[in-house]
Gaussian input, Z-matrix of N, CA and C with variables (Angstrom, degrees):
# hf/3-21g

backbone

0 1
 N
 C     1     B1
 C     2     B2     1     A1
 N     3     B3     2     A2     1     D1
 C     4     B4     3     A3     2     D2
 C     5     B5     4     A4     3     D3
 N     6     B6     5     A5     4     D4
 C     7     B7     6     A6     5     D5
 C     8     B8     7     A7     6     D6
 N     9     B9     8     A8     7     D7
 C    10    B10     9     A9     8     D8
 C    11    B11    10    A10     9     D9
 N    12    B12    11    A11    10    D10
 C    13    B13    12    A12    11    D11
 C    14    B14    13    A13    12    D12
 N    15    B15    14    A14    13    D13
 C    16    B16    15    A15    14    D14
 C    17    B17    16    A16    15    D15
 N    18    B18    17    A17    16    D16
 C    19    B19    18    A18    17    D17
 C    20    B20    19    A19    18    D18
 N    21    B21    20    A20    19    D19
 C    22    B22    21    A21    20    D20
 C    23    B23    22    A22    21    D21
 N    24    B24    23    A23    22    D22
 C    25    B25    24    A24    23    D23
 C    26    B26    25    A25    24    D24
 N    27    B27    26    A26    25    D25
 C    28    B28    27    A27    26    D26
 C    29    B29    28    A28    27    D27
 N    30    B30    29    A29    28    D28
 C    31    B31    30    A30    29    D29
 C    32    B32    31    A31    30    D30
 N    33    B33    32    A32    31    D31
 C    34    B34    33    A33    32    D32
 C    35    B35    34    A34    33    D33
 N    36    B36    35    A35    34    D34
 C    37    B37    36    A36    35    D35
 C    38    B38    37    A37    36    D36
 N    39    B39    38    A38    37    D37
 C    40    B40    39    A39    38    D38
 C    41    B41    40    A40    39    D39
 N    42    B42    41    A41    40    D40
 C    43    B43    42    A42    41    D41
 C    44    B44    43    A43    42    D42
 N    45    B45    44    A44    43    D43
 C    46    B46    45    A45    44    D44
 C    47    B47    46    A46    45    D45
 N    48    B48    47    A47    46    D46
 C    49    B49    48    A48    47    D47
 C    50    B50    49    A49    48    D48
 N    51    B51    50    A50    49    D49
 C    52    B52    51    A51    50    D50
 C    53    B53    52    A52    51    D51
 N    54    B54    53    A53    52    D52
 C    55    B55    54    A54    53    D53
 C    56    B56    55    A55    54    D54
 N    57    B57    56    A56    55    D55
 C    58    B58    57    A57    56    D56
 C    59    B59    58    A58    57    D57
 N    60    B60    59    A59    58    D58
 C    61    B61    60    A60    59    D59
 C    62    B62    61    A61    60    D60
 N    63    B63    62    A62    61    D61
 C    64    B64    63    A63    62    D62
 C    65    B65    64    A64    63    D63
 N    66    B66    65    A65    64    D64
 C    67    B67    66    A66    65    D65
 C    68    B68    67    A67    66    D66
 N    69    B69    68    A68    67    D67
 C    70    B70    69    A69    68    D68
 C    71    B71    70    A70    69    D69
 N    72    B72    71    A71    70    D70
 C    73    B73    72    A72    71    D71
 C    74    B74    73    A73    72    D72
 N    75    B75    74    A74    73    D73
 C    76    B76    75    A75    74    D74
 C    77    B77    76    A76    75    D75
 N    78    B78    77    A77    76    D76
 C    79    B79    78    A78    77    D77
 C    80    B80    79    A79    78    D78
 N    81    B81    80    A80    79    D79
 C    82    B82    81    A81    80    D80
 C    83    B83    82    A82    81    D81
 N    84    B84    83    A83    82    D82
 C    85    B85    84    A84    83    D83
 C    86    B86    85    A85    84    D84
 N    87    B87    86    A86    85    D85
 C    88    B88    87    A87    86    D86
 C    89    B89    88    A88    87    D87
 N    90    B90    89    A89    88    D88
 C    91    B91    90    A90    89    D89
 C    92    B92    91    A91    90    D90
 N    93    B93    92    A92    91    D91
 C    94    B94    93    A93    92    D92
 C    95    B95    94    A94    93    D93
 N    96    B96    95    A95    94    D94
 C    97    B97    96    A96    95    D95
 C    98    B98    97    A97    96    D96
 N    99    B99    98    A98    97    D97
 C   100   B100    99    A99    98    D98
 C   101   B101   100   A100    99    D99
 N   102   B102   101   A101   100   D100
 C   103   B103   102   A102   101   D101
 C   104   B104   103   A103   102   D102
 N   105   B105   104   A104   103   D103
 C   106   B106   105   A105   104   D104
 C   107   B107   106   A106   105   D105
 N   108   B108   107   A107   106   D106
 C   109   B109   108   A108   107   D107
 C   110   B110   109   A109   108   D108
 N   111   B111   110   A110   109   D109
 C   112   B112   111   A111   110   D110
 C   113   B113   112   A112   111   D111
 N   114   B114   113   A113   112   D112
 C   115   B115   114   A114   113   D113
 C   116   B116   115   A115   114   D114
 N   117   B117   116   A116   115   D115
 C   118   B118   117   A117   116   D116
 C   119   B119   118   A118   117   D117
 N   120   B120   119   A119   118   D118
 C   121   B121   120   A120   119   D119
 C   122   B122   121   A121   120   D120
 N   123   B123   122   A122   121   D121
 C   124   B124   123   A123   122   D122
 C   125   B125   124   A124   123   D123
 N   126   B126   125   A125   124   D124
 C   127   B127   126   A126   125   D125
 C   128   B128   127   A127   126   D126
 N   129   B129   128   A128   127   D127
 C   130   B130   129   A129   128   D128
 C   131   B131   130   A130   129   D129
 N   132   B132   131   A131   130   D130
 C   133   B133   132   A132   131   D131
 C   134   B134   133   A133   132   D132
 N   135   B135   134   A134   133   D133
 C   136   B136   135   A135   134   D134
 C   137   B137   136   A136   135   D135
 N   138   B138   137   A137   136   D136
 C   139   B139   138   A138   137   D137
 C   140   B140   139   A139   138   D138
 N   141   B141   140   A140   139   D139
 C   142   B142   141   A141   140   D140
 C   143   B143   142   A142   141   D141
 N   144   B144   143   A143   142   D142
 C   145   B145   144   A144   143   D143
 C   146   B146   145   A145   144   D144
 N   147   B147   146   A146   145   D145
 C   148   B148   147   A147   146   D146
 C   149   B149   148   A148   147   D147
 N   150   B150   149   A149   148   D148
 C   151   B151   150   A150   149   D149
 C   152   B152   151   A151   150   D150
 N   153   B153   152   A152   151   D151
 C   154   B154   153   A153   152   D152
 C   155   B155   154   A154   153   D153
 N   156   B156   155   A155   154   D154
 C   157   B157   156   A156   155   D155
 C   158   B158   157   A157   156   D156
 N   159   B159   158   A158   157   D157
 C   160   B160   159   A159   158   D158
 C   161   B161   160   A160   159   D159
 N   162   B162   161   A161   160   D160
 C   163   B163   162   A162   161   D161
 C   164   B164   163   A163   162   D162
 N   165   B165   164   A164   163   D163
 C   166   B166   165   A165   164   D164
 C   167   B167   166   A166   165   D165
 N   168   B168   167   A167   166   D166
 C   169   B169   168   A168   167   D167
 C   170   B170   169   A169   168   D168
 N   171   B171   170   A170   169   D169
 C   172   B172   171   A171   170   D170
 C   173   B173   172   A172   171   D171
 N   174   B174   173   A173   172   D172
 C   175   B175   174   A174   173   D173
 C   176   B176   175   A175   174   D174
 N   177   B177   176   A176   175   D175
 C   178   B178   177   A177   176   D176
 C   179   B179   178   A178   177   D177
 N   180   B180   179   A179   178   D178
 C   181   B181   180   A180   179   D179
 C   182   B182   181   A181   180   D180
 N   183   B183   182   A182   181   D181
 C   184   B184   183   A183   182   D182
 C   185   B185   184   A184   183   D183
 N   186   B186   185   A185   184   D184
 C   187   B187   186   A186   185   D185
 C   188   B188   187   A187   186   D186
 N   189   B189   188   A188   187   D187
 C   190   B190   189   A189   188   D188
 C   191   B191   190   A190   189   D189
 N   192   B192   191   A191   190   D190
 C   193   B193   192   A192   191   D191
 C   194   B194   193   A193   192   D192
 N   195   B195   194   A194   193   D193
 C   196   B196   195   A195   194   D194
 C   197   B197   196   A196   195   D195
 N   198   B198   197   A197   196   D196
 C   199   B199   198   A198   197   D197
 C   200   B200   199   A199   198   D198
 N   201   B201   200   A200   199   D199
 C   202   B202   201   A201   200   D200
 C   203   B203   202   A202   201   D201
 N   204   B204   203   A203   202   D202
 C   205   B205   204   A204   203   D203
 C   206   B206   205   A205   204   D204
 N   207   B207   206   A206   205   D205
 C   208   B208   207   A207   206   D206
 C   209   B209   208   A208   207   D207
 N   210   B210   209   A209   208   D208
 C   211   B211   210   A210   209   D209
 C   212   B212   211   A211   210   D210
 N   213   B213   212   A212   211   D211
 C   214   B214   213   A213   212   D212
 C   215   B215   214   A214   213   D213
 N   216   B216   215   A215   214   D214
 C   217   B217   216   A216   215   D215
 C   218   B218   217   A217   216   D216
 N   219   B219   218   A218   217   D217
 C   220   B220   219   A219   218   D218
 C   221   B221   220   A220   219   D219
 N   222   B222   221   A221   220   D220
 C   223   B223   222   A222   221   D221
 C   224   B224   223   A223   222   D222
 N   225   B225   224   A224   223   D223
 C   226   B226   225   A225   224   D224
 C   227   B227   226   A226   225   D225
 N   228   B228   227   A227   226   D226
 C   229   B229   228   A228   227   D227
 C   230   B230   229   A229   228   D228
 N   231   B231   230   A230   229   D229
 C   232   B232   231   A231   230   D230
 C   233   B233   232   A232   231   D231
 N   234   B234   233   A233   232   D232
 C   235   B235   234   A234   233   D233
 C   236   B236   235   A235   234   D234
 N   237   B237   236   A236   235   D235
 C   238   B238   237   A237   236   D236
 C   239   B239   238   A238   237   D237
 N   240   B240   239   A239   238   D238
 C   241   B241   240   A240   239   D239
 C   242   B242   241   A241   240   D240
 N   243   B243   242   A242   241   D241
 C   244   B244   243   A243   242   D242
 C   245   B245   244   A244   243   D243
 N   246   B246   245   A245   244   D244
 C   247   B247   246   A246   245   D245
 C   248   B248   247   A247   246   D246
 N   249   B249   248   A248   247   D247
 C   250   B250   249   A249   248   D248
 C   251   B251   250   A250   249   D249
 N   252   B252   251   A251   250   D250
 C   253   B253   252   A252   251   D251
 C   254   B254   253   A253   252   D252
 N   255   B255   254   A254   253   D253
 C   256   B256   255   A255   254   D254
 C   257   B257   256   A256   255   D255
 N   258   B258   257   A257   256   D256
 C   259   B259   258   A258   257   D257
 C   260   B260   259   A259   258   D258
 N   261   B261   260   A260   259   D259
 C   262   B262   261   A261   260   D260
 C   263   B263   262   A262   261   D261

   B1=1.4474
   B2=1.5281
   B3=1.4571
   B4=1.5794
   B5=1.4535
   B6=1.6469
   B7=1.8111
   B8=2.1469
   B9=1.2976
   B10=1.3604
   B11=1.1958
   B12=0.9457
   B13=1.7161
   B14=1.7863
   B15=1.0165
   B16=1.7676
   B17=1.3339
   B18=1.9007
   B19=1.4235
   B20=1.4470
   B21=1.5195
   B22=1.4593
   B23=1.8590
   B24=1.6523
   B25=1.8456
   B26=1.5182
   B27=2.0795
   B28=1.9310
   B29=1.0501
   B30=1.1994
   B31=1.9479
   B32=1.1759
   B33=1.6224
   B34=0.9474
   B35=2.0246
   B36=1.3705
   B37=1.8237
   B38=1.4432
   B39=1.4937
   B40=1.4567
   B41=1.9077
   B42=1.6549
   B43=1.2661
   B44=1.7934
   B45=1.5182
   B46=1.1324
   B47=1.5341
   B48=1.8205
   B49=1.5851
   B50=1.0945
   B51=1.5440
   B52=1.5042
   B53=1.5855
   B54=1.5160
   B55=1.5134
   B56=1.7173
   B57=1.2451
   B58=1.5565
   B59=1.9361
   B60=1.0758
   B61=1.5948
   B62=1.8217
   B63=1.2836
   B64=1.6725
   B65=1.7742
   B66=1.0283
   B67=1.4128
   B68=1.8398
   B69=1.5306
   B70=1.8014
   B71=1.0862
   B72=1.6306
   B73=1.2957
   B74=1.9368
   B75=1.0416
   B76=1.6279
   B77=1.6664
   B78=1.6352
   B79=1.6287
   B80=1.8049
   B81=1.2984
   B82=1.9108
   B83=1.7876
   B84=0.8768
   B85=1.6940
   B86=1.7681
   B87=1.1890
   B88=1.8723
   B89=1.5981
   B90=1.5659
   B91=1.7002
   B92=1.7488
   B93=0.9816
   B94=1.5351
   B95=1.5070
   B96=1.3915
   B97=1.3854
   B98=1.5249
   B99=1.7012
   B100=1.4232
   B101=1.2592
   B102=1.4444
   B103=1.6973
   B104=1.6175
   B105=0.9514
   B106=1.4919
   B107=1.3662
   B108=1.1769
   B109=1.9006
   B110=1.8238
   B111=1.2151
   B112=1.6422
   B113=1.4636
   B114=1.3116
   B115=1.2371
   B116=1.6653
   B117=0.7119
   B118=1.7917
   B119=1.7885
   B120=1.3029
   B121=1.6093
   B122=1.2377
   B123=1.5062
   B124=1.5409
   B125=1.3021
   B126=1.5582
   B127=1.1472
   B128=1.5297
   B129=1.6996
   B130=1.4495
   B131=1.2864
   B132=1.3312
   B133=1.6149
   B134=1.5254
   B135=1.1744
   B136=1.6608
   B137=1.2988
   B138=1.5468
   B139=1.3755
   B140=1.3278
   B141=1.6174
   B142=1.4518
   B143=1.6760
   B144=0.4781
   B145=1.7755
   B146=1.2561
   B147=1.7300
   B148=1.2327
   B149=1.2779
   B150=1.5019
   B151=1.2169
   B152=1.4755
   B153=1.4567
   B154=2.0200
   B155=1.4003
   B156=1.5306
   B157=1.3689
   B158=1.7684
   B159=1.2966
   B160=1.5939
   B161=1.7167
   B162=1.4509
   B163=2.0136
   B164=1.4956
   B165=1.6648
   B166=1.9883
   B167=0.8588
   B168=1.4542
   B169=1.1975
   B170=1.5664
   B171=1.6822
   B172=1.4820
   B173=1.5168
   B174=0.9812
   B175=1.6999
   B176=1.7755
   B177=1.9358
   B178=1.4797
   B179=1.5877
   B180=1.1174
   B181=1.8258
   B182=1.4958
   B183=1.7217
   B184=1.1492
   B185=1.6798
   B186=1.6426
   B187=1.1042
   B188=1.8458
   B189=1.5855
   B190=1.3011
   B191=1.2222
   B192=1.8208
   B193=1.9273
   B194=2.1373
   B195=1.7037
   B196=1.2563
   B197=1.4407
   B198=1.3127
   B199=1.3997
   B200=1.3983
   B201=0.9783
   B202=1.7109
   B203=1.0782
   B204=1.6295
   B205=1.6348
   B206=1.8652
   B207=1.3138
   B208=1.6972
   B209=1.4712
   B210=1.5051
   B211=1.2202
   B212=1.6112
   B213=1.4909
   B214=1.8410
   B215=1.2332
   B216=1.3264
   B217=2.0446
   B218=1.6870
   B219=1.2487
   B220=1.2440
   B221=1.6369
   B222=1.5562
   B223=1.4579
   B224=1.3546
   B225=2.0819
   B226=1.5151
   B227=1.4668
   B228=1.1472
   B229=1.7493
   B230=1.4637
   B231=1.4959
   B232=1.1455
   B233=1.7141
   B234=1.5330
   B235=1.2732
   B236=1.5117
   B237=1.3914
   B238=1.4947
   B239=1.7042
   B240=1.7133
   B241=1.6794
   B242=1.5955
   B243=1.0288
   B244=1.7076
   B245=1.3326
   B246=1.4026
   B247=1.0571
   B248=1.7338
   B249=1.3764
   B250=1.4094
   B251=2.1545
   B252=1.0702
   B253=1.5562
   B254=1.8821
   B255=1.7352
   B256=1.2293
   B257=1.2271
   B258=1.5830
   B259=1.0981
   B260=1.5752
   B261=1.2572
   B262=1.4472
   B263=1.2395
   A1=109.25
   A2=107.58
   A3=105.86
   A4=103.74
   A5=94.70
   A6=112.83
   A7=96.42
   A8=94.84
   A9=108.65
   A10=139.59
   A11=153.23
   A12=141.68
   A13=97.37
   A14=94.50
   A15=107.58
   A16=111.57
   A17=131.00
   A18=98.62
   A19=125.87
   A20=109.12
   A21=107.37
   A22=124.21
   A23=97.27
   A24=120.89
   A25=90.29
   A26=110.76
   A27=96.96
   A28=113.50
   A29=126.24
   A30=100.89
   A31=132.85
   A32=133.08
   A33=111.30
   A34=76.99
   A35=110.36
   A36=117.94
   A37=116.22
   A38=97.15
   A39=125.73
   A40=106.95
   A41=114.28
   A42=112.33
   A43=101.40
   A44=110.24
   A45=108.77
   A46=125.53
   A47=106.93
   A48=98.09
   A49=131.48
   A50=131.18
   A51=111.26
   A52=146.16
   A53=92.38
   A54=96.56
   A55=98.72
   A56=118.87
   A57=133.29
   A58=99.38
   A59=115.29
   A60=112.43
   A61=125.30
   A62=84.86
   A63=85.28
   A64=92.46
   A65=137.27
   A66=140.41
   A67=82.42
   A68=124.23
   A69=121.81
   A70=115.93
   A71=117.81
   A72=137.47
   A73=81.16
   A74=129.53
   A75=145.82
   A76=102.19
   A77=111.36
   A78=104.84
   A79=100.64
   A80=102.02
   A81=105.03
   A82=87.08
   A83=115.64
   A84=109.97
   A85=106.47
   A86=109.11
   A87=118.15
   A88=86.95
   A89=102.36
   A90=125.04
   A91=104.99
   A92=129.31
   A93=139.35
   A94=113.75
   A95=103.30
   A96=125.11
   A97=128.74
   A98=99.00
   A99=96.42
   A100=101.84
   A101=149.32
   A102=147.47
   A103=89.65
   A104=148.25
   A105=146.91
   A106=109.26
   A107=119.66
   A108=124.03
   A109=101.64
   A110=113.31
   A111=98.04
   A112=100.81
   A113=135.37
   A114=128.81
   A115=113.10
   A116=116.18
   A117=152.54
   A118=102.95
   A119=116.12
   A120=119.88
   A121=110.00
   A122=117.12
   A123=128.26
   A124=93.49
   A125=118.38
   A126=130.92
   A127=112.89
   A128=115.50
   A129=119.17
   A130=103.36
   A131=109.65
   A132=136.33
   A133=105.35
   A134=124.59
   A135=133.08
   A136=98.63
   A137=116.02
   A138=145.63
   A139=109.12
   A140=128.45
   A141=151.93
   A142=91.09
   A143=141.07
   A144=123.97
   A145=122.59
   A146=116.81
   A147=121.54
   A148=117.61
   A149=141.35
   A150=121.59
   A151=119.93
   A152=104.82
   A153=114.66
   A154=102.00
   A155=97.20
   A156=113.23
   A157=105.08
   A158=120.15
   A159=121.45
   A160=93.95
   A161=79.15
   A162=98.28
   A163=95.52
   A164=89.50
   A165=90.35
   A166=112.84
   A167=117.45
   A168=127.20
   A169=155.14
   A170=86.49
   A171=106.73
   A172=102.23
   A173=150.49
   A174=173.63
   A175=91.65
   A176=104.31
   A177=100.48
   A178=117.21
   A179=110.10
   A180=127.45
   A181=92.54
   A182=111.49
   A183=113.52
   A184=113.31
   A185=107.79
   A186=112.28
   A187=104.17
   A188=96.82
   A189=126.43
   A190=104.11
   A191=130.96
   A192=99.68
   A193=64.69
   A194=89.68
   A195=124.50
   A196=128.28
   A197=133.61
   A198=147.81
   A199=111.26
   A200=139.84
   A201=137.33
   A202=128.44
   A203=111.20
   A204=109.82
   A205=86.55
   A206=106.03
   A207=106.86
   A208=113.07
   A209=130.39
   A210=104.21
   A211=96.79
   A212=115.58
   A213=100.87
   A214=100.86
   A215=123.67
   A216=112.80
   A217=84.51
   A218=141.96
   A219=118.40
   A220=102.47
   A221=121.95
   A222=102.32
   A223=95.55
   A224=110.38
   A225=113.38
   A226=84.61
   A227=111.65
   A228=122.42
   A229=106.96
   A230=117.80
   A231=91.97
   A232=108.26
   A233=120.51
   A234=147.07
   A235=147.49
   A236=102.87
   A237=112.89
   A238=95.42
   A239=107.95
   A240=108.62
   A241=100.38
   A242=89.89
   A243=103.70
   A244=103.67
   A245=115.80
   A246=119.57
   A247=116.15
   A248=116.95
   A249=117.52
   A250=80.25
   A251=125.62
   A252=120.57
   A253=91.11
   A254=120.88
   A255=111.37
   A256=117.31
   A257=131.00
   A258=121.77
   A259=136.38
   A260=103.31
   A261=130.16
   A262=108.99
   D1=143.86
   D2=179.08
   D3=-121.33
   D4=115.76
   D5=179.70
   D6=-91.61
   D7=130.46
   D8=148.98
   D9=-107.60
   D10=-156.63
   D11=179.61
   D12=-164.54
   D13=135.70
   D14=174.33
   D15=-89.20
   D16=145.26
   D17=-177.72
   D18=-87.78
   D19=2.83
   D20=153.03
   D21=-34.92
   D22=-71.79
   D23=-176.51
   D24=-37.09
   D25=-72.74
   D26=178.98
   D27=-50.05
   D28=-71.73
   D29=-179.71
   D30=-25.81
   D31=-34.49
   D32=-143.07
   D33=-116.37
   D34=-24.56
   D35=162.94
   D36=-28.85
   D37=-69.14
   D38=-164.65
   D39=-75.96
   D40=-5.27
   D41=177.91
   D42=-98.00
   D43=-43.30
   D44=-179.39
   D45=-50.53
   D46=168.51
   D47=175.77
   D48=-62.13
   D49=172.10
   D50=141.28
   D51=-32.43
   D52=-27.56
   D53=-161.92
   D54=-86.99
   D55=-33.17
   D56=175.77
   D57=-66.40
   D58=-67.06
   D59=170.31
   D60=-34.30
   D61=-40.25
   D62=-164.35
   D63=-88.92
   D64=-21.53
   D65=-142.87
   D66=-110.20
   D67=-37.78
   D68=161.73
   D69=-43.65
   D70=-45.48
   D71=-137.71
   D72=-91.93
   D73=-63.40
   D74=-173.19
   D75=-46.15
   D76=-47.58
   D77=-168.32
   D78=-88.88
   D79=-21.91
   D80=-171.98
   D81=-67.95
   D82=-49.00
   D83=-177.08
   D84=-55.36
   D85=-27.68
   D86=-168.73
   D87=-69.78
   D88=-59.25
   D89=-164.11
   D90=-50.44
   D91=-28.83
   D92=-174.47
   D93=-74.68
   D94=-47.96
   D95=176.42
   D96=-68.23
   D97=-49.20
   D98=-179.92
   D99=-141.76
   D100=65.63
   D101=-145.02
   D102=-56.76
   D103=26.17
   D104=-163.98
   D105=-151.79
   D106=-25.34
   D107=-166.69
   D108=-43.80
   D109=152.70
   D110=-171.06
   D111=-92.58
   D112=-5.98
   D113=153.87
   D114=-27.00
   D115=-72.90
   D116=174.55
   D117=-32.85
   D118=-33.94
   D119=-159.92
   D120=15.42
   D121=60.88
   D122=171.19
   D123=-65.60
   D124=135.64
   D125=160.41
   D126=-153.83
   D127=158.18
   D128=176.83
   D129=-79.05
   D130=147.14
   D131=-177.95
   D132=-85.41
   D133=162.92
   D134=179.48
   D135=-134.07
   D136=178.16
   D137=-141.61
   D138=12.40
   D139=-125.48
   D140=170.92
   D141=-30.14
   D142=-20.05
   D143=176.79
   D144=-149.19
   D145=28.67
   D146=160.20
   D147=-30.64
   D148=-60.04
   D149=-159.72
   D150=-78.47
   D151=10.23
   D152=173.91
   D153=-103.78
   D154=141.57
   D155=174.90
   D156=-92.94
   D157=-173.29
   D158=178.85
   D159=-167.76
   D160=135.76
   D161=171.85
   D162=-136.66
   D163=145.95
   D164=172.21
   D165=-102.96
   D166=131.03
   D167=127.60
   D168=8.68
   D169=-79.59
   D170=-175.00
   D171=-154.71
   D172=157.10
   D173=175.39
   D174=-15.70
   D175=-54.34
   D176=-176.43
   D177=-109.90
   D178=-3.87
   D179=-139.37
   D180=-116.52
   D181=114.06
   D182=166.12
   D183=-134.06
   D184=168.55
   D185=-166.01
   D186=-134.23
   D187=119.92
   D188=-176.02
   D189=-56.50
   D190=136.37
   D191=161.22
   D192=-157.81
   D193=157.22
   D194=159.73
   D195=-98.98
   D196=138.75
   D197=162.44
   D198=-50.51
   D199=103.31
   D200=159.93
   D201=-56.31
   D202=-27.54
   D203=-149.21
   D204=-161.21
   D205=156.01
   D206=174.92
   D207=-78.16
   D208=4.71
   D209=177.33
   D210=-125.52
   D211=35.61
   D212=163.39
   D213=58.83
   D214=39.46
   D215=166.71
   D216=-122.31
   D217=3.68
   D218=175.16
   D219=-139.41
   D220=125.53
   D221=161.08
   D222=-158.34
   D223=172.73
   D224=-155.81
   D225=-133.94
   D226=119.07
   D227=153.69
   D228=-44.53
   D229=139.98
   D230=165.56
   D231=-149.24
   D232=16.78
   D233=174.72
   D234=-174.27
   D235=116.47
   D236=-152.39
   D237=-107.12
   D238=142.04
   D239=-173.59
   D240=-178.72
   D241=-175.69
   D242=170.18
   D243=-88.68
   D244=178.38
   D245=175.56
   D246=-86.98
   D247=-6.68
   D248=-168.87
   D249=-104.62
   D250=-34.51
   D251=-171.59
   D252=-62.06
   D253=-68.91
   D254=-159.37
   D255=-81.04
   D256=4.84
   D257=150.87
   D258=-131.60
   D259=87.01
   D260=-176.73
   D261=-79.74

């Protein structure tokens, strides 16, 4: 699978803590393996950002990524937040 990153997601990666970084770093390894594992609670998003999916992170901390291609071998993160920041 080919993960990309938007430079929003690094910006907002490289602002977060350690504990949010290393805990990305733990589910992106889950995300490689099984883009579905229920660790992950990958799910599709509705209204204004239907076409982004979201997996958590952490308790509040989720991470935005898009589909590239129809068979899920390519997709680009493209926003990292809480859950009260990415859905306003």
């Amino acid at each position: 699978m080919k993960i990309d990153y938007s430079r929003k997601f690094i910006k907002k990666l490289k602002k977060s803590n350690k504990k949010i970084r290393v805990a990305f770093y733990k589910k992106l390894n889950i995300f490689r393996s099984n883009i579905y594992d229920q660790r992950l609670e990958n799910h599709k998003l509705n209204g204004e950002i239907k076409n982004l999916r979201s997996i958590n992170i952490t308790g509040d901390w989720r991470a935005l990524y898009i589909d590239l291609d129809d068979k899920i071998e390519w997709v680009e993160f493209v926003d990292l937040g809480t859950h009260s920041e990415l859905y306003k």
